[in-house]
C-alpha positions as CSV (number, residue, x, y, z in Angstrom):
1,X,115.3,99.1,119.9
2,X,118.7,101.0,119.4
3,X,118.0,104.4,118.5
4,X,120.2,107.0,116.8
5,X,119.7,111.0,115.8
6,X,121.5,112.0,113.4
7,X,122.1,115.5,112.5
8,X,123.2,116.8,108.9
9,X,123.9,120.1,107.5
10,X,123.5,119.7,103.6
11,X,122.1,121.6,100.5
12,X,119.1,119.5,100.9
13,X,117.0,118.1,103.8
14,X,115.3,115.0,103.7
15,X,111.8,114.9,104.9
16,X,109.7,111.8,103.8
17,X,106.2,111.5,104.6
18,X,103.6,114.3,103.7
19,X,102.9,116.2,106.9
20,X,99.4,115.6,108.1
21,X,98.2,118.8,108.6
22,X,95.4,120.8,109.1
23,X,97.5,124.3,109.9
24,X,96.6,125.7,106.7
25,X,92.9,124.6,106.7
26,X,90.6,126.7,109.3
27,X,87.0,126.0,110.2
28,X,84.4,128.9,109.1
29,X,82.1,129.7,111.2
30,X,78.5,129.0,109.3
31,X,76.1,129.2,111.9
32,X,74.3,126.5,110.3
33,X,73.3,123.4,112.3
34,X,72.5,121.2,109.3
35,X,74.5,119.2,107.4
36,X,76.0,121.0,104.4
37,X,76.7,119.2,100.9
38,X,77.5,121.3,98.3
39,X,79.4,125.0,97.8
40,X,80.2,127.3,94.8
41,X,82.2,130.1,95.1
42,X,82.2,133.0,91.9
43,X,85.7,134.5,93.5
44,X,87.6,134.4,97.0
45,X,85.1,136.3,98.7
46,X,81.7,135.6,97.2
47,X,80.6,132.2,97.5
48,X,77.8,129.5,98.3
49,X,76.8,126.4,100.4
50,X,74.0,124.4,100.5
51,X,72.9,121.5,102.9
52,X,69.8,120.1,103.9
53,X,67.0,121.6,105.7
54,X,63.5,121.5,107.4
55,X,61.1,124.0,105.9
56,X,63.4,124.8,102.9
57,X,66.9,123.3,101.7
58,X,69.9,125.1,103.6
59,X,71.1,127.7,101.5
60,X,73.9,130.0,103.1
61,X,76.1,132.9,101.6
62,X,79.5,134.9,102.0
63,X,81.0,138.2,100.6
64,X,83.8,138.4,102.7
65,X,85.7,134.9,102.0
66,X,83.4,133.0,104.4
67,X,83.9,135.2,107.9
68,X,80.1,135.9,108.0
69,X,77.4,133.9,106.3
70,X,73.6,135.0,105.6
71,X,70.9,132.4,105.2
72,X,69.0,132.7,102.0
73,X,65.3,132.2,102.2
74,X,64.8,129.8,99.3
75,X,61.4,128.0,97.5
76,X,64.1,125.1,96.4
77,X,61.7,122.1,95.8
78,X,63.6,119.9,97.8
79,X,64.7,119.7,101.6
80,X,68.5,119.1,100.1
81,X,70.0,121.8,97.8
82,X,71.7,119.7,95.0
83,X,75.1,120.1,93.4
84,X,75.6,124.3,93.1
85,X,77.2,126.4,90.3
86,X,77.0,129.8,90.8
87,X,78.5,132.4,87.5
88,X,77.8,135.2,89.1
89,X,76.0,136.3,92.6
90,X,73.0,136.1,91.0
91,X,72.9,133.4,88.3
92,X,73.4,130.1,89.4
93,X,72.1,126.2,89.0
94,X,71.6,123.8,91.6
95,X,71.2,119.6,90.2
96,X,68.4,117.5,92.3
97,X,66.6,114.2,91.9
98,X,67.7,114.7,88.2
99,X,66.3,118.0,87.4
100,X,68.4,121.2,86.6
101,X,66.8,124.1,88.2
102,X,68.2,128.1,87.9
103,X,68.2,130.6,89.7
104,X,68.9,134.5,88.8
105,X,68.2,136.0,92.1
106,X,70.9,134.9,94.0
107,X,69.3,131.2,95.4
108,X,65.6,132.9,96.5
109,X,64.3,131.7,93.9
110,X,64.5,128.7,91.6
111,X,62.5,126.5,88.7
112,X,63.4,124.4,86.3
113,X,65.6,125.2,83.4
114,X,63.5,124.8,80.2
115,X,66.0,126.0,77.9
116,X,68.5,122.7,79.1
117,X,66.9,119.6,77.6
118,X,69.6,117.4,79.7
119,X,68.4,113.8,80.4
120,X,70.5,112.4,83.6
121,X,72.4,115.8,84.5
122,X,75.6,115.2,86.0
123,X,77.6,118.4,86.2
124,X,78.2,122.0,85.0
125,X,81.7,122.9,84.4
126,X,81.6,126.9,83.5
127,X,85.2,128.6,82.2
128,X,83.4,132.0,83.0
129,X,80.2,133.6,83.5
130,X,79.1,133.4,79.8
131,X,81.0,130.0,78.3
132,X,80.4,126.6,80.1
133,X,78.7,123.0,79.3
134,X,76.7,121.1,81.0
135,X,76.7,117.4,81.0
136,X,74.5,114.0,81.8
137,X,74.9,110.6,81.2
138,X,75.2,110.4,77.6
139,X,74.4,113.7,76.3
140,X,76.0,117.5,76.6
141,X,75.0,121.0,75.8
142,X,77.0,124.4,75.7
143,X,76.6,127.8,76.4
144,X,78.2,130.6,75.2
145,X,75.9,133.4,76.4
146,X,75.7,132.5,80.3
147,X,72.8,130.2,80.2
148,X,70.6,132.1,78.1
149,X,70.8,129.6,75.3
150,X,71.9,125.9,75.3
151,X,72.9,124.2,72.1
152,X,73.6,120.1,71.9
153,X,77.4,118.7,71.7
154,X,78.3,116.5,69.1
155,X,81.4,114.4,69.5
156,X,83.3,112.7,66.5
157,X,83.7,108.7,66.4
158,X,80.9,108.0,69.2
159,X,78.5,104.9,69.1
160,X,75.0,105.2,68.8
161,X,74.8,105.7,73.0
162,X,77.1,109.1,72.8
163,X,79.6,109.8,74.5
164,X,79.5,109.8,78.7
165,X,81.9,112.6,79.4
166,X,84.1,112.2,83.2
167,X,85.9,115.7,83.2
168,X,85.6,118.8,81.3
169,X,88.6,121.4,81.4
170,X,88.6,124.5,79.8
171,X,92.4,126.3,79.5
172,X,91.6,129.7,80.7
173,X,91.4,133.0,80.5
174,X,92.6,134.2,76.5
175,X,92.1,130.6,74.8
176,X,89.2,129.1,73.4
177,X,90.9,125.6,74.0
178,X,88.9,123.2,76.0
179,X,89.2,119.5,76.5
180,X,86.5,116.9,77.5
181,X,88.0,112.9,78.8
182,X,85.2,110.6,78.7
183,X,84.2,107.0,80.2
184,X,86.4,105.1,77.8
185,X,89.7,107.2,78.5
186,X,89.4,108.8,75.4
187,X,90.6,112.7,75.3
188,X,88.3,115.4,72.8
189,X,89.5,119.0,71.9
190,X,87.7,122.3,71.1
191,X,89.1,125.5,69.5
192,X,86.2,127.0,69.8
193,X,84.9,127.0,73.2
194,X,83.5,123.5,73.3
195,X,81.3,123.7,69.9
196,X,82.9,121.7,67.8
197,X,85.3,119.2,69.2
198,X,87.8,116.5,67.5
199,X,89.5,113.4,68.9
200,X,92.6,113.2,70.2
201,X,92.9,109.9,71.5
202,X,93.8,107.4,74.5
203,X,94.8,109.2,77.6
204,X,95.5,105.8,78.9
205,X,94.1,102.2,79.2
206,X,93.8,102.2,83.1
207,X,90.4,104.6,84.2
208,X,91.2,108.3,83.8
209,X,88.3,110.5,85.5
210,X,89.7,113.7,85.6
211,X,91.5,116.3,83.9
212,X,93.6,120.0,84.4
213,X,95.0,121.8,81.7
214,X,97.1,124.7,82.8
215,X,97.7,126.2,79.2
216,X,97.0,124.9,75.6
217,X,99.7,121.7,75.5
218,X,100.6,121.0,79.2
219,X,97.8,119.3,81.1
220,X,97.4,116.4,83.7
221,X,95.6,113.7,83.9
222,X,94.1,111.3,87.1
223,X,93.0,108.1,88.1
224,X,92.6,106.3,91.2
225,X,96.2,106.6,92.2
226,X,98.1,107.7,89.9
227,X,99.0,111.2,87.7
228,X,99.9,112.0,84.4
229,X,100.9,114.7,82.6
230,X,101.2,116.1,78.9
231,X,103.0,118.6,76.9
232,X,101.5,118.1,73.5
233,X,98.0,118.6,74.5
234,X,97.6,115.2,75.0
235,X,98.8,113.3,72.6
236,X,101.3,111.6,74.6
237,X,101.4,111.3,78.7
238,X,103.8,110.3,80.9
239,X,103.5,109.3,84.6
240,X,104.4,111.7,86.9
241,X,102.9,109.9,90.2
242,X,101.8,106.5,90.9
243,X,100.7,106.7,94.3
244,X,98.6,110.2,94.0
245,X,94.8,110.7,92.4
246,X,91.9,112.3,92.2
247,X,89.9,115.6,91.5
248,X,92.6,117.7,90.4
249,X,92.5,121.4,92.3
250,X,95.0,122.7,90.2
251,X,98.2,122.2,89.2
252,X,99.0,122.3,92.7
253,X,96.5,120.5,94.4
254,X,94.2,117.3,94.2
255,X,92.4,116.3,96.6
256,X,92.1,112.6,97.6
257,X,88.0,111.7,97.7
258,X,88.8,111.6,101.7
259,X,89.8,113.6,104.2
260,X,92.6,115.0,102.4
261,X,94.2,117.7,99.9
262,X,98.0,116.9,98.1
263,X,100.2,119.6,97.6
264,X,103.1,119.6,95.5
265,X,105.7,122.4,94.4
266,X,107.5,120.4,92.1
267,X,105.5,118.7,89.3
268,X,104.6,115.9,91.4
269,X,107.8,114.9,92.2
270,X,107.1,115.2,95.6
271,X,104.0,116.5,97.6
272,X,102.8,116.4,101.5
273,X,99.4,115.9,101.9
274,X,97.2,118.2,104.4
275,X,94.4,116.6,106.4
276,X,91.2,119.2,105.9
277,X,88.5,117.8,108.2
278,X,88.0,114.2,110.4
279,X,84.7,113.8,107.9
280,X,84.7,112.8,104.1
281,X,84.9,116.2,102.1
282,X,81.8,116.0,100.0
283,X,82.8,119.0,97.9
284,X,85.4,121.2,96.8
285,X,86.6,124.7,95.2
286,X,89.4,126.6,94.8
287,X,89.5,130.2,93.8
288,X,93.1,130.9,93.3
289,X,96.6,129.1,93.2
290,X,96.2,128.4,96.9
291,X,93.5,129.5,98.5
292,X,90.5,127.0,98.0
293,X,87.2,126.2,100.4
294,X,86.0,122.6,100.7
295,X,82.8,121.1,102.7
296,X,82.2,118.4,104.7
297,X,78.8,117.4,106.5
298,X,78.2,120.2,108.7
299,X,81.5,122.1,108.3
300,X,83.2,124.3,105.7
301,X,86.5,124.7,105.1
302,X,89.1,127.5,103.9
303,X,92.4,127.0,102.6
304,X,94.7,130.2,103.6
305,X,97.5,130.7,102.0
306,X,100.2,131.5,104.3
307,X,103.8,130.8,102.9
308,X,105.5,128.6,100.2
309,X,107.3,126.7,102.7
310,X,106.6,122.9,101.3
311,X,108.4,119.6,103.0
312,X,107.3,116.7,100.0
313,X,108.7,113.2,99.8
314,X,107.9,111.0,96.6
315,X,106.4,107.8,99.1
316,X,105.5,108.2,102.8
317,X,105.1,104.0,104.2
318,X,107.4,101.1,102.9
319,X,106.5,97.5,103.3
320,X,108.9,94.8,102.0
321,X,109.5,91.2,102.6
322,X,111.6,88.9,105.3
323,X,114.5,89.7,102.6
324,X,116.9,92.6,102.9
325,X,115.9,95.1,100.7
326,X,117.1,98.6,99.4
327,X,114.4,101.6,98.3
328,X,115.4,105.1,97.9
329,X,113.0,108.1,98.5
330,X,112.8,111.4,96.6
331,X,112.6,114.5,98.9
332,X,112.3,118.1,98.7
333,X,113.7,120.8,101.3
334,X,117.0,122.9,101.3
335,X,117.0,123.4,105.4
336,X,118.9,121.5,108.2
337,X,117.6,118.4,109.1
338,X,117.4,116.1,112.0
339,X,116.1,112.2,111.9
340,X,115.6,110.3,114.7
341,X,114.1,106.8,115.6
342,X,116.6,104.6,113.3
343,X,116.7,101.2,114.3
344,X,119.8,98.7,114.3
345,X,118.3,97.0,111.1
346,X,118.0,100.1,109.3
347,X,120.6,102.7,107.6
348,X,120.6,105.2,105.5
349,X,122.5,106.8,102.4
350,X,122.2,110.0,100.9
351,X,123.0,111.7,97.2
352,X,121.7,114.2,95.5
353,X,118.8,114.1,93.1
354,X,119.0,117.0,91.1
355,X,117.5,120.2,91.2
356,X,117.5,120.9,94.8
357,X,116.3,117.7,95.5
358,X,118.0,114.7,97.5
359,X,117.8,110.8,97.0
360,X,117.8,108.9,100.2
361,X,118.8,104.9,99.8
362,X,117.1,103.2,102.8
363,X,118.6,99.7,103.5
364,X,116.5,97.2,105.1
365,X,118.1,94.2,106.7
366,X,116.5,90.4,106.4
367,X,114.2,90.1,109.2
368,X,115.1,86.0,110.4
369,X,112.9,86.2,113.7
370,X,109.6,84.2,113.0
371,X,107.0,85.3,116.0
372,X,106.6,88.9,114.5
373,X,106.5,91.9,111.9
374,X,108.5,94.4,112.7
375,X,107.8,98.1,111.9
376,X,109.0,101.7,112.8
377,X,108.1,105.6,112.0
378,X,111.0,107.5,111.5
379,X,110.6,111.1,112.4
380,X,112.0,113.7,110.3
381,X,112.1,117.2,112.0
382,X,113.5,121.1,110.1
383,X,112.5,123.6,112.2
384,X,108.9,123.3,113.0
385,X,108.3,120.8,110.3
386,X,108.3,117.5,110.8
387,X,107.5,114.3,108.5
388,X,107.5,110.6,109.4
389,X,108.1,107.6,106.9
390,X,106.4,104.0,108.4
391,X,108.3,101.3,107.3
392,X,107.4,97.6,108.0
393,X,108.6,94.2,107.5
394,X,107.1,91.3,107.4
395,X,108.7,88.1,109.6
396,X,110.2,85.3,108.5
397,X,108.6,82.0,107.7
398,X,110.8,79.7,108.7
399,X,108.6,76.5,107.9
400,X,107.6,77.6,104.2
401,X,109.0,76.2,101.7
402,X,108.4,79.6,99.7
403,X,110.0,82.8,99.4
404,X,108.5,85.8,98.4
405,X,110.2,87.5,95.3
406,X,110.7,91.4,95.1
407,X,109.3,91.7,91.9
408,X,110.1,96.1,92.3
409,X,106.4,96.6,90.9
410,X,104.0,98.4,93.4
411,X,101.2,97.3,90.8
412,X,98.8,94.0,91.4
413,X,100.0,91.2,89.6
414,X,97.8,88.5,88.5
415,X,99.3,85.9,86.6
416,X,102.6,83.7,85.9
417,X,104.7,81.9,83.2
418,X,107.6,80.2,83.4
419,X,109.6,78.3,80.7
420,X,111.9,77.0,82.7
421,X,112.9,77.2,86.3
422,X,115.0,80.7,85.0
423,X,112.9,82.2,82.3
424,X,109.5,83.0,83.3
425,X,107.1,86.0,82.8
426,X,104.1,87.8,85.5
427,X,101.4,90.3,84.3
428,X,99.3,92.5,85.9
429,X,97.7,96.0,86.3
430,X,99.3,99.1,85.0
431,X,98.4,102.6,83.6
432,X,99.3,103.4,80.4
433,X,99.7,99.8,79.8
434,X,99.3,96.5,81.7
435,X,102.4,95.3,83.6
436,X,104.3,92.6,82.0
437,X,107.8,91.5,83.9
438,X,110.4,88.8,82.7
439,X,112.8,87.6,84.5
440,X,115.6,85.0,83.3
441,X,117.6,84.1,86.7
442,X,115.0,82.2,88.3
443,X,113.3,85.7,90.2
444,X,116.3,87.2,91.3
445,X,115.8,90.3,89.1
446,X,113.0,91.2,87.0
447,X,112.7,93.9,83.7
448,X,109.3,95.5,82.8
449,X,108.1,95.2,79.2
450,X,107.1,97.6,77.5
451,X,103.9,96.9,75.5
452,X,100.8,96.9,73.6
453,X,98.3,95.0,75.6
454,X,95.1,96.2,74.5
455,X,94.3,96.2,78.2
456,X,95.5,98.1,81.2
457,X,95.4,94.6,83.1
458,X,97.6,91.4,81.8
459,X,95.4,88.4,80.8
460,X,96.3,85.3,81.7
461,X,99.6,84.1,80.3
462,X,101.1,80.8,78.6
463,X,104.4,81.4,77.2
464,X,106.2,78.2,75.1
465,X,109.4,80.0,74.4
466,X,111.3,83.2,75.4
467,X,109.6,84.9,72.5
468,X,106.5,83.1,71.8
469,X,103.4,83.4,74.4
470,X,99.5,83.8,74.6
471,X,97.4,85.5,76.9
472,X,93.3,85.6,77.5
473,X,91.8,88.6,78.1
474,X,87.7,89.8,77.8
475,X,87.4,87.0,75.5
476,X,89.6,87.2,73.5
477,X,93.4,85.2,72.4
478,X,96.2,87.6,72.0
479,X,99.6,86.7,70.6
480,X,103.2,87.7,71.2
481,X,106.0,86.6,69.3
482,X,108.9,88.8,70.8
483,X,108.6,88.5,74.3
484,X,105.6,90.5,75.3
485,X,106.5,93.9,73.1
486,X,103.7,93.5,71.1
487,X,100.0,91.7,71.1
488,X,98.0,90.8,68.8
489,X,94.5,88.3,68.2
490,X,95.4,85.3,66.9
491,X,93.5,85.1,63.8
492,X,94.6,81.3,63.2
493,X,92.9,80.5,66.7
């Protein structure tokens, strides 16, 4: 394989996968030799952990931002502390084998809350030590006065099975704003702290689990993999990322459900992604902008802020077809860069992309050998940063009498209808709506439809004309009669 270095001194440097890192995550030291599930930290310095245990569940604490820990002697009822949400060093309350139980000594001692009447507890989500809610399966309950008194939620436009609640986010310090998303995707707001609450409406059709509001109108929401974001307090969103998801940290951070954290300086535009532990993390908590602590089985973790130094790229691994191709990658860096590992089939272009940012076009040649895919890692090196970008190719089927399309969608597709052999539609999955694509040159190039589809997945599709089409979806018939803009049931059928 020919390869080349090239060396460029621009305004921007190109970097383009996330660097897989753990430089900014350090191991504490607990002392504890059983397997921690669960942490809560009030501040930076005074926090909580809690694992399982032989004559009592593991409970273990820090003052000092996790350097030393003390074991807490505990009556917990259980072997395994449960879920743990501390408001102060003292009050606190721990989920297990679907109980709630408090504690107001600092974890020595705990019994059941009898003032929180919550069937199926889920989670606490607290704004402060006096104002949080706490929320099970179909039910809620606030607090305004630390625990002392818990009073039942009532949501607007809920069935007779209330309302299962996925993420509560409060605003923050000076605003009595809070929202709530729930099961459906649908997004509530309080004025008051979370005791009255009114409807806002669909974040979006595809799963939405969690939410971060950073002020009153500009919040974020996640799925799976992918991020939104509003600015009119969620009234509308907009995608931001549709590669990135999960339990959003802060506006900074999410981490991924595995063994990583994302970071991103610049709205999501671009972000690196740092590897915190070889083990699932099993819970997480950050106590600042970017200092956060996260478990995982027997170890805990701390996040230290060192610099603002960030290397993002907007995708990190390419896979096309046989066919040439073209895809350009957003990056994020304003040092000298170096890029080594180029192949013969591969070249490069480079413009900027506003804002400090550059676009990098990365032309792929047609791959005509048919034993073998062919892959490489470019590595991308500015100072002592370094990034790769994995980029494979599949081989050539000579004895097929198909070609793969490039539709441009990295969302599944499902189903297919053609007119003729020029006109033809495919639907699929989406996020704010399902994925519809037309084409009208036989596949060559394909535009993506903006539509209603009650559905964030395409039904199946049987289009007669260019305008007119059905498609089938939970049991029902829906309609087009302008090319896929808008559905609706067909009353007629």
């Amino acid at each position: 394989m020919k390869k080349l270095v090239i060396q460029m001194l621009l305004l921007w440097s190109i970097l383009f996968v996330p660097l897989l890192t753990q430089a900014q995550w350090i191991e504490l030291n607990t002392g504890a030799t059983r397997s921690l599930h669960y942490l809560s930290f009030i501040d930076d310095q005074v926090g909580y952990v809690g694992g399982s245990g032989i004559l009592s569940a593991t409970l273990l604490k820090t003052t000092d931002g996790g350097t030393t820990w003390t074991s807490i002697a505990n009556n917990f009822p259980s072997s395994i502390m449960g879920q743990l949400y501390f408001t102060t060093a003292d009050i606190g309350w721990s989920i297990r084998d679907g109980k709630i139980y408090k504690t107001t000594d600092g974890g020595a001692t705990w019994a059941e809350d009898a003032g929180l009447p919550l069937s199926n507890p889920r989670r606490f989500v607290f704004k402060n030590a006096s104002i949080g809610i706490a929320y099970g399966s179909s039910s809620s309950y606030y607090t305004l006065d630390g625990g002392a008194s818990w009073h039942s939620v009532s949501f607007p436009s809920v069935g007779p099975f209330g309302l299962r609640i996925s993420d509560v986010a409060y605003v923050g310090v000076g605003s009595s704003i809070a929202y709530v998303v729930s099961s459906d995707n649908d997004l509530y707001k309080s004025s008051d702290n979370g005791v009255t609450w009114v409807k806002v409406g669909l974040i979006a059709l595809s799963s939405t689990n969690d939410i971060y509001f950073k002020d009153e109108l500009t919040g974020y929401a996640s799925g799976g993999n992918f991020l939104l974001k509003t600015t009119d307090g969620g009234v509308s969103w907009t995608i931001l990322n549709s590669e990135v998801g999960g339990r959003i940290l802060n506006e900074r951070y999410i981490a991924d459900g595995g063994f990583y954290v994302y970071k991103s300086v610049d709205d999501w535009a671009t972000y690196e992604r740092e590897k915190v532990s070889n083990s699932s993390l099993g819970h997480y908590d950050f106590t600042g902008a970017n200092t956060g602590y996260a478990v995982a089985q027997d170890k805990v973790f701390k996040r230290v802020h060192t610099n603002d130094t960030f290397l993002g790229a907007s995708h990190y691994n390419i896979s096309t077809t046989s066919q040439a191709n073209q895809r350009t990658i957003t990056i994020n860096s304003s040092n000298n860069w170096t890029i080594s590992g180029l192949p013969s089939w591969l070249s490069l272009s480079v413009t900027s992309g506003g804002s400090g940012s550059t676009n990098v076009v990365i032309n792929i040649d047609a791959h005509s050998n048919t034993s073998y895919d062919r892959y490489v890692d470019l590595d991308l090196r500015s100072g002592d940063l370094s990034r790769k970008i994995t980029i494979s190719q599949e081989k050539f089927n000579v004895t097929s009498r198909w070609t793969q399309l490039n539709t441009g969608t990295t969302r599944s597709l499902y189903y297919l209808s053609f007119i003729d052999d020029q006109v033809g539609y495919v639907g699929g999955s989406g996020i704010l709506s399902a994925t519809l694509l037309k084409t009208t040159d036989g596949g060559t190039t394909w535009t993506s439809i903006a539509n209603n589809f009650p559905s964030s997945i395409m039904g199946q599709l049987y289009f007669t004309t260019a305008d007119i089409g059905w498609s089938i979806r939970d049991g029902k018939i829906y309609k087009t009669t302008d090319g896929g803009a808008t559905w609706a049931e067909d009353a007629g059928l």
